[in-house]
C-alpha positions in Angstrom: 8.1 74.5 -83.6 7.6 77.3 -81.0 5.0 76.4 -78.3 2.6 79.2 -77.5 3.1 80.9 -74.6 -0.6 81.1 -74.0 -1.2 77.3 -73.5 0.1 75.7 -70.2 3.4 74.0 -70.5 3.7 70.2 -71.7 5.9 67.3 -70.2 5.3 65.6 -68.1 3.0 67.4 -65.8 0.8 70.7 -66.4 1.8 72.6 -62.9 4.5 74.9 -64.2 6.2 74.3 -60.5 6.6 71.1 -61.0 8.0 69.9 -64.9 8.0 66.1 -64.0 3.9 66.1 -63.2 1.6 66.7 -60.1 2.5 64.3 -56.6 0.3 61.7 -56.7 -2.4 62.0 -54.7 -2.0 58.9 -53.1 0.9 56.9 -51.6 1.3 53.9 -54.0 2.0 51.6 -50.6 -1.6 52.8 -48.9 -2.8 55.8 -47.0 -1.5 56.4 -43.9 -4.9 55.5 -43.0 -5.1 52.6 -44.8 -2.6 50.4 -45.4 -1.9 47.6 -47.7 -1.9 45.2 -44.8 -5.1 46.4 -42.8 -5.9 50.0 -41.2 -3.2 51.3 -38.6 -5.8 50.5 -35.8 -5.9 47.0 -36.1 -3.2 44.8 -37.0 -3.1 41.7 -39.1 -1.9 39.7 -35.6 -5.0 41.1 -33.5 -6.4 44.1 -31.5 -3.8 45.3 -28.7 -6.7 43.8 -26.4 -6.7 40.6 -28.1 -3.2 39.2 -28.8 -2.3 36.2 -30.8 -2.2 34.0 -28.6 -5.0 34.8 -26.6 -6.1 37.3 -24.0 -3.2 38.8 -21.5 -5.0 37.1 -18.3 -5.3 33.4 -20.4 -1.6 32.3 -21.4 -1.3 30.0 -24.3 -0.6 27.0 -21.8 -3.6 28.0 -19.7 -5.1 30.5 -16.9 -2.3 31.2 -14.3 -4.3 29.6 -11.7 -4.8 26.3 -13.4 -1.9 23.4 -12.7 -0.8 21.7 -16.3 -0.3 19.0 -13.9 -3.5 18.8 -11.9 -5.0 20.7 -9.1 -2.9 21.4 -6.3 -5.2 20.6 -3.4 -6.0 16.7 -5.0 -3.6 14.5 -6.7 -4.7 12.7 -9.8 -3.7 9.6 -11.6 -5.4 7.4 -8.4 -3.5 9.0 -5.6 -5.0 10.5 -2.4 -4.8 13.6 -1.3 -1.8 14.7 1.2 -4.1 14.4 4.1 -5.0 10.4 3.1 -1.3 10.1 4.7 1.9 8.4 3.1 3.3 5.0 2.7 6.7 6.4 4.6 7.5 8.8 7.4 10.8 10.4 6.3 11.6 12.4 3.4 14.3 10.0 1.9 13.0 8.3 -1.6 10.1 9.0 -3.7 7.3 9.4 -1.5 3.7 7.3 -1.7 0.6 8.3 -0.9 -2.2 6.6 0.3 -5.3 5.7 -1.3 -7.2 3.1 0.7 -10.0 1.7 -1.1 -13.5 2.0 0.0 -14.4 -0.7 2.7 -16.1 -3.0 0.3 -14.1 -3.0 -2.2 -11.1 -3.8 -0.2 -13.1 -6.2 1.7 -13.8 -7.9 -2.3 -10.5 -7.8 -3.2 -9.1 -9.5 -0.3 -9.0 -13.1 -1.5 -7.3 -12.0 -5.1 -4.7 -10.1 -2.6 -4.1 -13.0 -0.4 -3.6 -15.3 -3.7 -1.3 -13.3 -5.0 0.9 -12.3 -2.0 1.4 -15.6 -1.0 2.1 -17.0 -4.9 4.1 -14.3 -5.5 6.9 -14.0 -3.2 9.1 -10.5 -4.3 9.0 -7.0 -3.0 7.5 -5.5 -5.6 4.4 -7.0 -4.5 4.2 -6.2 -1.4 5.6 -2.5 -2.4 2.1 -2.8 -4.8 -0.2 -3.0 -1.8 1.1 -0.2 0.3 -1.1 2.3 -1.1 -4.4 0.3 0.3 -3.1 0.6 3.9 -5.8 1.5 6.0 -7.2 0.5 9.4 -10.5 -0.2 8.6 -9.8 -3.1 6.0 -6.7 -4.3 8.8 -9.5 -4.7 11.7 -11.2 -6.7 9.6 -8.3 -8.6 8.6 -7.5 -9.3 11.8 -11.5 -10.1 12.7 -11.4 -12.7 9.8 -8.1 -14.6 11.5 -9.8 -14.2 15.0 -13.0 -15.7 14.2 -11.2 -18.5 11.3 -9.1 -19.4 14.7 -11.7 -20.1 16.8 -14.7 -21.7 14.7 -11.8 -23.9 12.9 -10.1 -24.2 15.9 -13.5 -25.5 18.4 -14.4 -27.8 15.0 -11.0 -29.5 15.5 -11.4 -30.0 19.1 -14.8 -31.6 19.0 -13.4 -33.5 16.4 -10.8 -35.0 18.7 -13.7 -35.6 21.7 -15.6 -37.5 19.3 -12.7 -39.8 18.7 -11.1 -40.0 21.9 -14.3 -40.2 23.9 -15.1 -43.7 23.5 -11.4 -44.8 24.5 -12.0 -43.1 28.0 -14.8 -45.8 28.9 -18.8 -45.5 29.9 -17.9 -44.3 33.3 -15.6 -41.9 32.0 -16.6 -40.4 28.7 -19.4 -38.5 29.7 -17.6 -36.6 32.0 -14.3 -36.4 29.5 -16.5 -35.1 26.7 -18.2 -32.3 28.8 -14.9 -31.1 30.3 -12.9 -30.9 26.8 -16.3 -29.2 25.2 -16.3 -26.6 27.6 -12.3 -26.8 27.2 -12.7 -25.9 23.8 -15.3 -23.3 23.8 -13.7 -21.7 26.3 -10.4 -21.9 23.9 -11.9 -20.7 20.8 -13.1 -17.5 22.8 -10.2 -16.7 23.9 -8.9 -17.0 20.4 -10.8 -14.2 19.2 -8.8 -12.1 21.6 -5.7 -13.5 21.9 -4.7 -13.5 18.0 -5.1 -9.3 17.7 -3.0 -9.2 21.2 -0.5 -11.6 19.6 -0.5 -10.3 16.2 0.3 -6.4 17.4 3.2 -8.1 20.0 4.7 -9.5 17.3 4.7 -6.6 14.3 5.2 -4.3 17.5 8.7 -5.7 18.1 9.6 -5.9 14.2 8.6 -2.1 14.0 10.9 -1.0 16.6 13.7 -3.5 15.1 13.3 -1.8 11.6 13.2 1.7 13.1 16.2 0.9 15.1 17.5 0.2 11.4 16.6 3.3 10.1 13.3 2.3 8.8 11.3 4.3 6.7 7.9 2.7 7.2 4.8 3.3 9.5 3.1 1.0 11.9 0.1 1.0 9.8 1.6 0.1 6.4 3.8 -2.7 8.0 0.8 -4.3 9.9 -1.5 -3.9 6.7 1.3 -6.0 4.6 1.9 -8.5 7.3 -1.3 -9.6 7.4 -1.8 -9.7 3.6 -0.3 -13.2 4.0 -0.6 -13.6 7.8 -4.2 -14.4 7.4 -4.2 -16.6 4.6 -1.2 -18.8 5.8 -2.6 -19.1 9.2 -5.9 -20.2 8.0 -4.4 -22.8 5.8 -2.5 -24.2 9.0 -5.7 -24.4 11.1 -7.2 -26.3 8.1 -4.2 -28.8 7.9 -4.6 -29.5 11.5 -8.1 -29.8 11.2 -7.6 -32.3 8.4 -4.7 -34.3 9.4 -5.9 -34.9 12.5 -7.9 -36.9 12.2 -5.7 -39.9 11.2 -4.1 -41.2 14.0 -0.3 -40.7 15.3 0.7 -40.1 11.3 -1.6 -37.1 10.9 -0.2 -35.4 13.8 3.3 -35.6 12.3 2.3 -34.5 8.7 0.8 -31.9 10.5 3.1 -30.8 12.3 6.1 -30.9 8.9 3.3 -28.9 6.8 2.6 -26.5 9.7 6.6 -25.9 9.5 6.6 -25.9 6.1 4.3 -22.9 6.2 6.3 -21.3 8.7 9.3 -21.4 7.0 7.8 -20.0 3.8 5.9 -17.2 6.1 9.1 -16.0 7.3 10.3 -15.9 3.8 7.2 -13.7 2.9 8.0 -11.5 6.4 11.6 -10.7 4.7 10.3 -9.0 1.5 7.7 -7.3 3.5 9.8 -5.4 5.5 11.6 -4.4 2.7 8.6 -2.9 1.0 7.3 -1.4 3.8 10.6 0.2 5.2 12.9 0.4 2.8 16.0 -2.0 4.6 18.1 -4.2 2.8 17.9 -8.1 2.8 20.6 -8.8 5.5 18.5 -5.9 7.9 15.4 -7.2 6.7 16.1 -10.7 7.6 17.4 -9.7 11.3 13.8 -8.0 11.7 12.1 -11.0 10.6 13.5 -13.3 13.0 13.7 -11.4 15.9 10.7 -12.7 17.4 11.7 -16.2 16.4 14.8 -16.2 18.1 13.0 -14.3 21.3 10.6 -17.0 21.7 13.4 -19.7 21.3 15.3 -18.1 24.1 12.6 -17.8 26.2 11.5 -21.5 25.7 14.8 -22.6 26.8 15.0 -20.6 29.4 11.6 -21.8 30.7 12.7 -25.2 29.8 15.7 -24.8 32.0 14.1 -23.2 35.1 11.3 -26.2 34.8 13.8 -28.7 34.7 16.2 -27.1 37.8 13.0 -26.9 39.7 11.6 -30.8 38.9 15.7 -31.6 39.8 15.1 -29.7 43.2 12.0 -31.8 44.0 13.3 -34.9 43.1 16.3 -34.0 45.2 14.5 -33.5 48.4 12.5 -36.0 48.2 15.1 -38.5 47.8 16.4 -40.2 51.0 19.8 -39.4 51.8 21.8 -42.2 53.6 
């Protein structure tokens, strides 16, 4: 069958140009425009302003200026700021901050400190308590041990003029009993003074022992730690005097093994201190914990010598020769 040549061509398009049909007027896969996955302005992940993971200036772990870790200026997790101070004065070992606690709370927690310092003997806890050093709560350490000293101390005394008074006679035990009052106030006053002079002569010398040792540790950490069972164990003593003595001759000599019982023991407690607070071995740690010991034992013999050459020199002159 002839087509016409009147009627537009047939197939599979009617342009004459083009036999296979017209181009679509649309791009199967979307405009240009539009496409099948959102308009070319904006893209399925965000604006160019607004990116996936949040805007340029904020990064996904947080604004540039913001520490993951905490702020710089402050520590967290309990510690103090830099300008609180630290536990050690050189740079070797992981350093400690300090974070004393305010003065009432350290001044409530002293008794649970002292009970556990002095039942348990380690470094570790002595290494535990460094944080808290401060002076405030040491002054008043070492105001506690003053004033224990000399109201214990004056109790013990008139104690011993109440039992000893009578022995002296009627004549006599007026007179004794005023002079050892006075004796004994005058001691106990002199107490309050003489224990904080004592106490910084004797951590004084370790601190210079341990430096001399390379010690790590300040004067104010070591003499916060040493008194953590200084006080406690000195107390206890005054108390064991003031207890045993009143039994005659026996109490005196319990006493006096107790009171070097304690010593001993404090001594022990000195050894781990030093090692908390300075960071020296055992063998160093025990050198700077008998220094003083073995200063006042050389001293006393000393003494003892140069009393007894001198009471040897009177005797000698006064002896007759013939």
């Amino acid at each position: 069958m002839s087509q016409d040549p009147n009627q537009p061509p047939t197939g599979y398009g009617s342009d004459p140009q083009n036999p296979y049909g017209a181009p679509p007027p649309q791009n199967p896969y979307g405009t240009p425009q539009q496409g099948t996955y959102g308009p070319a302005q904006q893209s399925s992940y965000g604006t160019p302003q607004q990116g996936p993971y949040g805007p340029p200036p904020q990064g996904p772990y947080g604004a540039p200026q913001q520490n993951p870790y905490g702020p710089g200026p402050q520590m967290q997790a309990g510690y103090a700021a830099p300008a609180a101070g630290f536990a050690f004065n050189t740079p070797a070992g992981p350093q400690v901050p300090l974070q004393p606690l305010p003065l009432g709370d350290a001044v409530q927690q002293l008794p649970n400190q002292y009970i556990n310092v002095v039942t348990h003997p380690a470094e570790q806890t002595f290494a535990a308590e460094l944080p808290k050093s401060n002076w405030d709560i040491t002054w008043i350490q070492l105001l506690i041990w003053a004033v224990a000293a000399a109201v214990i101390g004056l109790i013990t005394s008139l104690f011993a003029t109440a039992f000893t008074a009578p022995l002296m006679g009627n004549s006599m035990s007026g007179l004794y009993s005023s002079i050892l009052v006075s004796t004994s106030v005058g001691s106990a006053l002199l107490r309050i003074i003489f224990v904080p002079i004592g106490f910084f002569i004797l951590a004084g010398i370790q601190y210079l022992v341990a430096k001399a040792f390379k010690g790590q540790g300040t004067f104010l950490t070591q003499a916060y730690t040493m008194l953590l069972y200084e006080v406690p164990i000195n107390i206890l003593r005054y108390l064991i005097a003031l207890v045993f003595g009143l039994i005659p001759v026996v109490g005196f000599g319990i006493a006096g093994l107790l009171s070097l019982a304690l010593w001993v023991y404090s001594v022990v407690l000195n050894v781990y201190q030093i090692r908390a607070s300075h960071r020296l071995s055992t063998g160093q740690s025990v050198v700077v914990a008998l220094t003083v010991p073995v200063l006042v034992l050389v001293l006393s013999l000393i003494c003892g010598l140069l009393f007894a050459a001198v009471i040897f020199q009177m005797i000698r002159s006064t002896t007759p020769s013939y």
